[in-house]
C-alpha positions as CSV (number, residue, x, y, z in Angstrom):
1,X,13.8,3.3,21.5
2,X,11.2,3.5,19.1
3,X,8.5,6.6,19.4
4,X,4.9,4.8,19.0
5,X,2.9,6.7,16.2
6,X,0.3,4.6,15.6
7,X,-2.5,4.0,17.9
8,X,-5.5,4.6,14.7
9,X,-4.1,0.9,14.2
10,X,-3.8,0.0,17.9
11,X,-3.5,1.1,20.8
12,X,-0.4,0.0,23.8
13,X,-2.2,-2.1,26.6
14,X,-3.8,0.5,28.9
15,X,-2.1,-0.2,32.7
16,X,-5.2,-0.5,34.1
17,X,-6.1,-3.0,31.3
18,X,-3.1,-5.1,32.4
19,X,-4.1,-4.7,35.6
20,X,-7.6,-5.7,35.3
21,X,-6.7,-8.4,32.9
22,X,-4.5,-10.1,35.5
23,X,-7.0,-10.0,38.5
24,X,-9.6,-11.5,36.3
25,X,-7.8,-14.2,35.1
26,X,-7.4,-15.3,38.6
27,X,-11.3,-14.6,39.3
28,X,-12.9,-14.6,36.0
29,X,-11.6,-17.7,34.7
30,X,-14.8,-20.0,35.2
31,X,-17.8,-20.4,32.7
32,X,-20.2,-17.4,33.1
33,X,-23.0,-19.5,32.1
34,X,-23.4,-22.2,35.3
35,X,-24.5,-22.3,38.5
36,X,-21.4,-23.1,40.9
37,X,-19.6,-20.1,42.9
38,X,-16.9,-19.9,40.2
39,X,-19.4,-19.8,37.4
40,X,-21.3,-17.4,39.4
41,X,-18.4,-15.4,40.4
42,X,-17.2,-15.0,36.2
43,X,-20.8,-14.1,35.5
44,X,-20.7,-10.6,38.0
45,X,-17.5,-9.6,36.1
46,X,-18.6,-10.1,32.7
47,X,-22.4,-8.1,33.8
48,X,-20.7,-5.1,35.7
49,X,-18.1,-5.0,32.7
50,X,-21.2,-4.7,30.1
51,X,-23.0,-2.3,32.3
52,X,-19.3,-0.3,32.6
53,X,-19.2,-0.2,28.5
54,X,-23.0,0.3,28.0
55,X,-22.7,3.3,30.7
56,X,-19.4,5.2,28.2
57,X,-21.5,4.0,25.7
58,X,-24.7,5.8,25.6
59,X,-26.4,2.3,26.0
60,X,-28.3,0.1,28.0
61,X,-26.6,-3.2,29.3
62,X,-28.9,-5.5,27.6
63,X,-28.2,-3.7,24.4
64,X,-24.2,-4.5,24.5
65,X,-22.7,-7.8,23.0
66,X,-19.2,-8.8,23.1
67,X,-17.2,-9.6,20.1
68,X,-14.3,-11.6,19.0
69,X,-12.8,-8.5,17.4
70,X,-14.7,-4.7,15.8
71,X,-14.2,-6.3,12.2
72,X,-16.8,-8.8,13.4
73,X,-18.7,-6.8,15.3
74,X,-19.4,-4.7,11.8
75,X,-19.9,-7.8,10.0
76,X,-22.6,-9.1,12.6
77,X,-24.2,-5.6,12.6
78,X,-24.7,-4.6,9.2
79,X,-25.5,-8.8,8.4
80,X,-28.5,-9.0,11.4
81,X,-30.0,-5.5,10.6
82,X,-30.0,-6.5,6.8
83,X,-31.6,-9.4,7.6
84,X,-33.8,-8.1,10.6
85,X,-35.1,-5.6,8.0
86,X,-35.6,-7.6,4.6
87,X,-38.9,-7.4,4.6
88,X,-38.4,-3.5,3.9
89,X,-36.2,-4.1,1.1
90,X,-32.7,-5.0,0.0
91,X,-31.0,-1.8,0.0
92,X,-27.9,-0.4,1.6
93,X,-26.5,3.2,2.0
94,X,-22.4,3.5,3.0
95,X,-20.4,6.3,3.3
96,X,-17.4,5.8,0.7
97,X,-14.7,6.0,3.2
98,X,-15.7,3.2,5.3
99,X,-13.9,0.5,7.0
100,X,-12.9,-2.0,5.0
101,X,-15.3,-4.2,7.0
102,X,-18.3,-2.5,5.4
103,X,-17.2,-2.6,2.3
104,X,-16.9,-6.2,2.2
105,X,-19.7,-7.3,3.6
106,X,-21.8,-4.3,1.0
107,X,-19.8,-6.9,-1.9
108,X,-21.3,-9.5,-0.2
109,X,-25.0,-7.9,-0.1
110,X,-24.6,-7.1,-3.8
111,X,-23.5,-10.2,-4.7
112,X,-26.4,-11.7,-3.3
113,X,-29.4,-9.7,-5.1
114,X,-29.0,-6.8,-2.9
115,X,-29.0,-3.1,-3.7
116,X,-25.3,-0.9,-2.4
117,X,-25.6,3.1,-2.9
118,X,-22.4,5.2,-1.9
119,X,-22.4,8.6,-0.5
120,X,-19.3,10.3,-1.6
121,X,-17.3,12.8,0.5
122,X,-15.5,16.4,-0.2
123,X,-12.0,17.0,-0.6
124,X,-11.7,17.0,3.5
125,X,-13.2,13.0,3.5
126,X,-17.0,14.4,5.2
127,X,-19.7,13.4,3.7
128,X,-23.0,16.0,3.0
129,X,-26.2,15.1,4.9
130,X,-28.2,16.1,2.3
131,X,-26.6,13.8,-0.2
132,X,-26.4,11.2,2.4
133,X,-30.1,11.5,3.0
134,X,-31.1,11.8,-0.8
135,X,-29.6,8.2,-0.6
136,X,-32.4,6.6,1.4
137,X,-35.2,4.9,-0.1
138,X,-38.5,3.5,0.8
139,X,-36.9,0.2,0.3
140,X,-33.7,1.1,2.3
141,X,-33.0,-1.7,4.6
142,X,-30.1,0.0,6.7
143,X,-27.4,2.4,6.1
144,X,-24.2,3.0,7.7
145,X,-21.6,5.4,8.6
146,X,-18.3,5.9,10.5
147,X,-18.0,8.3,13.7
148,X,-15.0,9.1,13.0
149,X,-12.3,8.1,9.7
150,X,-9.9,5.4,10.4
151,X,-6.8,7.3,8.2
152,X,-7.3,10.8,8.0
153,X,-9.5,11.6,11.0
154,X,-12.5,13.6,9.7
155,X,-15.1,13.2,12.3
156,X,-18.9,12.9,10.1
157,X,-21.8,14.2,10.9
158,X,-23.3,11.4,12.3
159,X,-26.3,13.4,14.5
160,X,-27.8,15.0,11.3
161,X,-27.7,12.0,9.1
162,X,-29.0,9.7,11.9
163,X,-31.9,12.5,12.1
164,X,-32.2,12.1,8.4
165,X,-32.5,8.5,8.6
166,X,-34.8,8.3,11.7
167,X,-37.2,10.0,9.6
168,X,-36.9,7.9,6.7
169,X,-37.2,5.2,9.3
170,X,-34.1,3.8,8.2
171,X,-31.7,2.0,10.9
172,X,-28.5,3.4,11.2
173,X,-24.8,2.2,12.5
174,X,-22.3,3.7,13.7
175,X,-18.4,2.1,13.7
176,X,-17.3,4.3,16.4
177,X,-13.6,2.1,16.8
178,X,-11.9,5.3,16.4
179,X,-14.0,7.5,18.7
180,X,-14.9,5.0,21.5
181,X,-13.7,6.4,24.8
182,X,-11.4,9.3,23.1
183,X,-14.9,11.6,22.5
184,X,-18.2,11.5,23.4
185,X,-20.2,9.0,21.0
186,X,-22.5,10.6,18.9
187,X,-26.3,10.3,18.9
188,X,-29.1,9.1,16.7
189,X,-27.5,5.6,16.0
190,X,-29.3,2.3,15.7
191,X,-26.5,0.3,16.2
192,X,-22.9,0.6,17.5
193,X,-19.5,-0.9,16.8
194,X,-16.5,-0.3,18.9
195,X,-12.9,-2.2,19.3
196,X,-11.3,-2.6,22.2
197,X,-7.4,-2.7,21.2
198,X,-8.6,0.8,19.8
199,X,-8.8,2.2,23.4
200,X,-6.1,0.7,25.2
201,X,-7.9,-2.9,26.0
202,X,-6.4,-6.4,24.8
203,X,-7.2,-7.2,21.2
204,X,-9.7,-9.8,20.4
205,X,-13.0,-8.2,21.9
206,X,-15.6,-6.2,19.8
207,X,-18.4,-4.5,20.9
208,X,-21.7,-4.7,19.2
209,X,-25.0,-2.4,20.6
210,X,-28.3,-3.2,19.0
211,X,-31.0,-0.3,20.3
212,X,-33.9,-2.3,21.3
213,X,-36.9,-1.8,19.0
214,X,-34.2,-2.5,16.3
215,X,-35.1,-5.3,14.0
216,X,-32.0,-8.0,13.7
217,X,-32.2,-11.5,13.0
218,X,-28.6,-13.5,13.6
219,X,-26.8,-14.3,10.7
220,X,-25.4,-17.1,12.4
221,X,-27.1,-20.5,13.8
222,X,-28.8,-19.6,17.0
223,X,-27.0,-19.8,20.5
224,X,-27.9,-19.0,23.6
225,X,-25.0,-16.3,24.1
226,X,-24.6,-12.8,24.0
227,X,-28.7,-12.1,23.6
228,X,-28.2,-14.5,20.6
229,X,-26.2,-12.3,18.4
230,X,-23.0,-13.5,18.9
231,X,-22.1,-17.4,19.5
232,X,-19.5,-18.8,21.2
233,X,-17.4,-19.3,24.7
234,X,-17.2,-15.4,26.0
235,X,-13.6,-14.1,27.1
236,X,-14.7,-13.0,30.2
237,X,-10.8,-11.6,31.5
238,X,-10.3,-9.8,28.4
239,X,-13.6,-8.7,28.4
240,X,-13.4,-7.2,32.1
241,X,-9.9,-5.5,31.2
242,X,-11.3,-3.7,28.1
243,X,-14.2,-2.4,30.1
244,X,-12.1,-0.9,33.2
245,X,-9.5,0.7,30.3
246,X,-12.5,2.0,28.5
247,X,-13.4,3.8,31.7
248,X,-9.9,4.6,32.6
249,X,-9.4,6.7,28.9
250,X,-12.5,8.2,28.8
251,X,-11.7,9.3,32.3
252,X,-8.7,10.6,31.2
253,X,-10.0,12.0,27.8
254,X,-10.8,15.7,28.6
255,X,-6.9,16.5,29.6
256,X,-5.3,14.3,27.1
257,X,-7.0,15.4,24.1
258,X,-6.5,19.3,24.4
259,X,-2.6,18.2,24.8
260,X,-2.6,16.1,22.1
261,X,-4.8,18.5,20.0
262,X,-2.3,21.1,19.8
263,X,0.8,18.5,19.5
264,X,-1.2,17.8,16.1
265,X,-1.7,21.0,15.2
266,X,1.5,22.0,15.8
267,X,2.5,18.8,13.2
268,X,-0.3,19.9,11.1
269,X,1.4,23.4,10.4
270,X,4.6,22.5,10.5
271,X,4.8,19.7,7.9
272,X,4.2,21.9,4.9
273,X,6.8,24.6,6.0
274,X,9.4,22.2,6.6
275,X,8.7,19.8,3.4
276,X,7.9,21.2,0.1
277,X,5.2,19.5,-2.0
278,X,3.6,18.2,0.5
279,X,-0.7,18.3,1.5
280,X,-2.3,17.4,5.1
281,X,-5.3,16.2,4.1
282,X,-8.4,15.7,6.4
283,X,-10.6,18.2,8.1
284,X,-8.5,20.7,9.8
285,X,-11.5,21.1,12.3
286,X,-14.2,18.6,12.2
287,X,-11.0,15.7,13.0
288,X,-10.0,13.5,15.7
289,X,-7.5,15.0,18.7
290,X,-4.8,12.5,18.0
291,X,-4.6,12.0,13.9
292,X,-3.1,13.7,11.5
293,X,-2.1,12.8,7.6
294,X,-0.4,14.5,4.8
295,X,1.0,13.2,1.6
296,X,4.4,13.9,0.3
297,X,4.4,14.2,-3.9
298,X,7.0,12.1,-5.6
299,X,7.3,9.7,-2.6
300,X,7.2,6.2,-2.4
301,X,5.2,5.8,0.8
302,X,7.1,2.6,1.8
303,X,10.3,3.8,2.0
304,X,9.6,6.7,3.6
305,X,7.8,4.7,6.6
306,X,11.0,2.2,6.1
307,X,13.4,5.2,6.7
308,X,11.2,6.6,9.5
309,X,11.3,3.4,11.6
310,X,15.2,3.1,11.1
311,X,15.1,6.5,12.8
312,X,12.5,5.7,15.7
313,X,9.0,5.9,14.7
314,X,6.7,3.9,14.1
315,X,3.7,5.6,11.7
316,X,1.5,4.0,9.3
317,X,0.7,4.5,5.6
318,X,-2.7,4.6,3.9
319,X,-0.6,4.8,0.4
320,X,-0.9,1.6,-2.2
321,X,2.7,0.6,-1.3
322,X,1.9,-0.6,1.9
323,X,-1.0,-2.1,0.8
324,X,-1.0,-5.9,0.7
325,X,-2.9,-5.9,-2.5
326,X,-1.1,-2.9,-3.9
327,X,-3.9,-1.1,-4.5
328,X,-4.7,2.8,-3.6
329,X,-6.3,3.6,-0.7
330,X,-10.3,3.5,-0.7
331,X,-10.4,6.7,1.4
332,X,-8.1,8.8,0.1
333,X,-8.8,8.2,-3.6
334,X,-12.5,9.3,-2.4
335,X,-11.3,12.6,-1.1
336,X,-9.7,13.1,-4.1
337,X,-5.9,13.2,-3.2
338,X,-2.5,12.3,-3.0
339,X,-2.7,8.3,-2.6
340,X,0.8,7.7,-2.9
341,X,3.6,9.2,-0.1
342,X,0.7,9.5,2.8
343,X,1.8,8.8,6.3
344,X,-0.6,8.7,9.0
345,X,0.9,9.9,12.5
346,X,-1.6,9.0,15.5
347,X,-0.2,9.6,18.8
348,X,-1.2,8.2,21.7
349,X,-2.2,9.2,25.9
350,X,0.9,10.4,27.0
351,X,2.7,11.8,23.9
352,X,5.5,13.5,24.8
353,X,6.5,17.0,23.5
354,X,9.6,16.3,22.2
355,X,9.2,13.1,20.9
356,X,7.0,15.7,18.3
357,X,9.4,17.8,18.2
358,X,11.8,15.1,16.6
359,X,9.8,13.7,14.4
360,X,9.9,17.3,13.1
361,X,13.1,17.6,13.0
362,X,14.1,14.3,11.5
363,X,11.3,14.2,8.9
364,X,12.2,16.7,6.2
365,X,15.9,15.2,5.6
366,X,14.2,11.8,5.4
367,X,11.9,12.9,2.7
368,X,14.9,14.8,1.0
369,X,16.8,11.5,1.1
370,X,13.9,9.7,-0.6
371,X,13.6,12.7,-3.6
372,X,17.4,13.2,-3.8
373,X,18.0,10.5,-7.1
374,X,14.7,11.8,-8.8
375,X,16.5,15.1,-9.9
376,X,13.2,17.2,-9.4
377,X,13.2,21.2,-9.4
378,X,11.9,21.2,-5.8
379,X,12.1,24.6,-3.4
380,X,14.7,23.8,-0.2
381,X,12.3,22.8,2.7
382,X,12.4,26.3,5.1
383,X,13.8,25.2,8.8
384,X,15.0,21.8,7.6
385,X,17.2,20.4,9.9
386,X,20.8,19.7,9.2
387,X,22.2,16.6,7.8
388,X,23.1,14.5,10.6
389,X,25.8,11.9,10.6
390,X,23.1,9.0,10.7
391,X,22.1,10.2,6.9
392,X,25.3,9.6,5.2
393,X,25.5,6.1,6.3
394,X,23.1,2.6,5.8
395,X,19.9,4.4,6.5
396,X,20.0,6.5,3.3
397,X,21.3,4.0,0.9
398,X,19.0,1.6,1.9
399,X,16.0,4.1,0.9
400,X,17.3,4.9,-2.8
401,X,17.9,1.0,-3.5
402,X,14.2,0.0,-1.9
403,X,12.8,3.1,-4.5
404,X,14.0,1.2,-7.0
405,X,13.6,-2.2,-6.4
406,X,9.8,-0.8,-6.4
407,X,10.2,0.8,-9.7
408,X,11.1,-2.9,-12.1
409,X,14.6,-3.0,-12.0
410,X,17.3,-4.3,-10.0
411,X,21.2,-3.5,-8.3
412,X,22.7,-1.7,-11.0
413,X,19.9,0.2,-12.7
414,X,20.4,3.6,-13.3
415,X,18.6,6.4,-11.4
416,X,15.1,7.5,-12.8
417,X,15.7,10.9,-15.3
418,X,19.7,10.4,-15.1
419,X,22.4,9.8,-17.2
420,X,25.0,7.5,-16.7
421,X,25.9,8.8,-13.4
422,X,23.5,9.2,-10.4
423,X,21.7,12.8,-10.5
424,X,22.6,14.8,-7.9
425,X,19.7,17.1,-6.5
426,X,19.1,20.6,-9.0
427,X,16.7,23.1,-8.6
428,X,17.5,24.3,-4.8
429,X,17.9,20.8,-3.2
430,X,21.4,20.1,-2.8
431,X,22.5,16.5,-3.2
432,X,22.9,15.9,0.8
433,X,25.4,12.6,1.9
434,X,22.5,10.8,2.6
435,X,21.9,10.6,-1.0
436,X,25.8,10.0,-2.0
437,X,25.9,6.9,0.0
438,X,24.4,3.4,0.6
439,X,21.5,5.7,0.8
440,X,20.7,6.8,-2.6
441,X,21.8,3.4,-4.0
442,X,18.9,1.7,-2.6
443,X,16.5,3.9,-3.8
444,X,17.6,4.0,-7.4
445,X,16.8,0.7,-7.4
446,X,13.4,0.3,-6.4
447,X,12.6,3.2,-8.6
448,X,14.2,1.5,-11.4
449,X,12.4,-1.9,-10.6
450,X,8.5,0.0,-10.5
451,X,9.2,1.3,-13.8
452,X,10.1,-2.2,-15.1
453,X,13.6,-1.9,-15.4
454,X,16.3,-4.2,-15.2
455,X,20.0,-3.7,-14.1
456,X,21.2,-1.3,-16.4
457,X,18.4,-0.4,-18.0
458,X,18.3,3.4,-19.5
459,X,16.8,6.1,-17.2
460,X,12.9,7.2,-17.7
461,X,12.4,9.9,-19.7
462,X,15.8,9.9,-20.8
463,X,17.5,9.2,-24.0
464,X,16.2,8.5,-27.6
465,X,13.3,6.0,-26.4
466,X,11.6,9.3,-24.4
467,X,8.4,10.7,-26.1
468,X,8.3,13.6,-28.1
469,X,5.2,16.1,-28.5
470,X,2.9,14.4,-30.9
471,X,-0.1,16.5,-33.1
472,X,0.8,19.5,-30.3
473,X,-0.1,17.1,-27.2
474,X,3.8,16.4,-24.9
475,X,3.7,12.6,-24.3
476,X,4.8,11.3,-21.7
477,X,5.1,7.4,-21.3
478,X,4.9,5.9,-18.4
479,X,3.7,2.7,-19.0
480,X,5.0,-0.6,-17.2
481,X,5.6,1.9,-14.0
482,X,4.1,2.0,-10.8
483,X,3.2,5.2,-8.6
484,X,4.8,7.5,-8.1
485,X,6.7,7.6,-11.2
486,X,3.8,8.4,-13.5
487,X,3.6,11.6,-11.4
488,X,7.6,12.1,-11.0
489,X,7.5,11.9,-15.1
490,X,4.8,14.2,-15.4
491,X,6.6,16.9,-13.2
492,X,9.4,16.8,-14.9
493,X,8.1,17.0,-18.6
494,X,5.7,20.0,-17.6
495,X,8.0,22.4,-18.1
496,X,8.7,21.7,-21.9
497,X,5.2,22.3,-22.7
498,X,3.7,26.3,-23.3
499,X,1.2,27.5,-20.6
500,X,-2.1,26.2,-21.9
501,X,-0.3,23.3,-23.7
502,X,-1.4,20.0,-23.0
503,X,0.7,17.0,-22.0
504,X,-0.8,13.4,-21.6
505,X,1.2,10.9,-19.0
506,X,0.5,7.5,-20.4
507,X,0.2,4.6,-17.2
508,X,-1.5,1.2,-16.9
509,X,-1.8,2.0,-12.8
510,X,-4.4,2.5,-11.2
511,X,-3.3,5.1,-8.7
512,X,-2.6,7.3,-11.7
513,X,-5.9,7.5,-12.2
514,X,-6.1,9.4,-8.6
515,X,-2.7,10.4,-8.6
516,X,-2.5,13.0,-11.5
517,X,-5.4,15.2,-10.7
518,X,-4.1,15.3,-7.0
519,X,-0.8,16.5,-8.8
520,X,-2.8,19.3,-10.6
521,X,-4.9,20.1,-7.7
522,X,-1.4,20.5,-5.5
523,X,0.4,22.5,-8.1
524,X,-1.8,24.9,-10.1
525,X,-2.6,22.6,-13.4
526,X,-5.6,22.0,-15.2
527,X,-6.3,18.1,-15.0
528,X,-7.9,17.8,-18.2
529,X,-9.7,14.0,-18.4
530,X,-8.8,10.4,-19.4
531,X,-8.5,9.3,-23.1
532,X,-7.5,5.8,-24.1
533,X,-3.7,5.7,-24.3
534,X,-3.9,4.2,-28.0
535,X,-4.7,7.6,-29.1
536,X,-1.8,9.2,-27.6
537,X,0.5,5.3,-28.7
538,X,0.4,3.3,-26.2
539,X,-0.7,0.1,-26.5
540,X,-2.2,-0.1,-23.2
541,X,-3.7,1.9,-20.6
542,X,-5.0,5.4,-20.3
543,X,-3.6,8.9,-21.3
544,X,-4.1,11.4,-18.6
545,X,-4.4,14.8,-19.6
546,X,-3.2,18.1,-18.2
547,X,-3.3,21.4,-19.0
548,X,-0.9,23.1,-18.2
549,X,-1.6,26.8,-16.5
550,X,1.3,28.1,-14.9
């Protein structure tokens, strides 16, 4: 059976949820707004269930409307208080690791005339009060920050920036769809967000509280539901089971997070002895109980989660590969880091021990199956586990052909920085069966197909078409390739050049433009700038530069 690793996404129906759920739908099935007994009867559930959330909440009842969904609950929020407050001004303040929800509707506020400042974040994805608060203006309409980040955990600082913005007289709100119910909300805030398919309660309900004295005008048409913020028939069942799971996890929240705490510490230092070239990024205090990321170097982050799920778990992937719009990650190309090999494990209530203790042992030969046809120099990962019969059959073939379907090319194309045979592992990692069979097929090809290969075409960085050193700068052309293979290139030109040489990796994708300083950062180089690539020969693109210092 599969191991579920993913609750930051959502969360397994709570049993008291189901529970709820099925008693109301036998009780709370009538409209909450008449007058009969049924009507009357729906109406009790949906007010006790607002004054259960508004008690978890921090709120009062009347302050609480239900939503179709978080996403919409953000979008209704930021909307009314911009509007609410436009006679203040036309400005905006974000954090720049926000939900995607924020971000769209700040486009939207730009687009329209109005005003979007961005507070960045340090290395660990928090932002700086100070900086946050340097943001505000006297024409600052509202700002906005998380509780707590949605892919690498980082609880903010949301008490000193709502101090900050209370005296700047600045509304502030909160998305707290991570937090809600798992820790105590934080204080100071304006207005809250929360989801309900976050905590354990049936998707489609949002929660949206407005402190009164706020100023919000509706974005939408006026209707009589919901205080007038949020039109529409009310899910009254769905509404009453993600109150009474809401109360059941925070009930349950004390115990379960110290257990699950030190399961993801225990992931947290383990991951970097077991895999080489590998970061956990996020605070490593000021986090979440259940979340924990790291990013593997030279990884394609889709074939990695791929691999995982054929051996029982079921993670998630802030990397550009799993992207739908293959672009990197918004958060972690804010802190700075590896976008590209990042797996986010989030466990839920009831994680057991060993299931850990498996994904431990199963995850370093996974990663070693997915690096096996690069032919890097990489150190043998300390208290790996053994080869197991699974990785000399489908599983690992499957992995090298989807690397290089990814990379341009297609069956047939030779592995990246081989010859005419497939490169076996050098450097300490020996070439395991994994990598001999179906395996390390696959991913050759979707290596070969990001770099823009075709069946048969000649390995990169190989042959007479690889770039020589030009006016005492290493070139190294990786153009036509997507991420990771920039990076892969890059590591294994480095040693040709003289310690404080320069080399310049030459891509037209984004994510090397987050990519290659994360590489420096990670291994003790000098990232030196961007340059255009036509001074380097290219034709297209940028020229990264690093220096190299060790």
């Amino acid at each position: 059976m599969t191991v579920y690793f993913d609750v930051a996404s959502t969360a397994p129906l709570h049993p008291v949820a189901r529970q709820a759920l099925t008693a109301a739908l036998d009780e709370g099935w009538a409209d909450p707004a008449r007058l009969y007994r049924s009507g009357r009867q729906a109406r009790m559930l949906l007010d006790a269930a607002r004054e259960t959330v508004a008690a978890v909440l921090g709120a009062r009842a009347d302050e609480i409307s239900f939503t179709a969904s978080g996403t919409q609950a953000v979008q209704l929020g930021l909307l009314g208080a911009l509007a609410g407050n436009r006679r203040r001004g036309a400005h905006l303040v974000h954090s720049a690791v926000e939900h995607s929800s924020v971000l769209h509707v700040a486009e939207r506020h730009e687009a329209g005339g109005g005003e979007v400042s961005v507070a960045p974040v340090d290395r660990a994805g928090r932002v700086d009060p100070a900086a946050f608060g340097a943001l505000l203006r006297t024409d600052t309409a509202l700002a906005a920050l998380q509780s707590a980040n949605h892919e690498v955990g980082t609880v903010q600082p949301v008490g000193e920036v709502a101090a900050l913005c209370a005296g700047a007289g600045v509304p502030l709100l909160v998305d707290a769809a991570q937090s809600a119910g798992r820790v105590d909300v934080p204080t100071g805030w304006s207005l809250l967000t929360a989801s309900a398919h976050k905590w354990g309660g049936p998707p489609g309900v949002g929660v949206l509280a407005v402190r009164k004295g706020v100023r919000y005008a509706s974005p939408l048409p006026a209707d009589e539901r919901e205080g007038g913020r949020v039109p529409g028939y009310v899910n009254v069942p769905a509404i009453v089971a993600a109150a009474a799971s809401l109360r059941a996890v925070r009930a349950e929240a004390e115990r379960e997070n110290a257990r699950l705490h030190a399961l993801v510490e225990r992931i947290r230092g383990r991951v970097p002895q077991l895999v080489p070239e590998v970061e956990v990024v996020g605070d490593p205090v000021r986090r979440l109980p259940h979340i924990v990321t790291f990013s593997c170097l030279y990884v394609d982050g889709e074939v990695l989660l791929t691999e995982l799920d054929r051996a029982g778990f079921a993670v998630s992937s802030g990397s550009s590969c799993t992207s739908s719009t293959l672009t990197p990650s918004h958060v972690l190309a804010a802190m700075g880091v590896l976008t590209e090999g990042n797996v986010r494990v989030s466990l839920p209530y009831g994680t057991a021990e060993a299931d850990v203790e498996r994904f431990l042992a199963v995850l370093p030969d996974l990663v070693a199956g997915v690096r096996a046809p690069l032919g890097l120099d990489l150190p043998a990962p300390a208290g790996a586990a053994e080869t197991t019969p699974r990785a000399e059959g489908r599983a690992g073939a499957e992995s090298d052909e989807r690397q290089a379907t990814d990379a341009g090319g297609s069956a047939g194309a030779k592995s990246v920085g081989a010859g005419s045979e497939r490169p076996e592992a050098s450097g300490g990692v020996a070439a395991t069966p994994r990598a001999e069979g179906r395996a390390g097929a696959e991913s050759d090809e979707r290596q070969a197909t990001d770099a823009g290969g075709s069946a048969g075409a000649k390995s990169v960085g190989a042959g007479s078409e690889r770039p020589e050193a030009s006016g005492g700068v290493t070139v190294v052309d990786a153009l036509g390739k997507r991420c990771p293979l920039p990076v892969i290139e890059l590591a294994k030109r480095i040693g040709e050049v003289p310690v404080g040489g320069t080399i310049a990796v030459l891509s037209d994708d984004e994510a090397a433009r987050l990519d290659v300083p994360a590489w420096c950062a990670m291994r003790g180089q000098e990232y030196a700038g961007e340059a255009p690539a036509a001074d380097y020969g290219g034709d297209r693109g940028s020229a990264y530069l690093v220096l190299r210092r060790s």
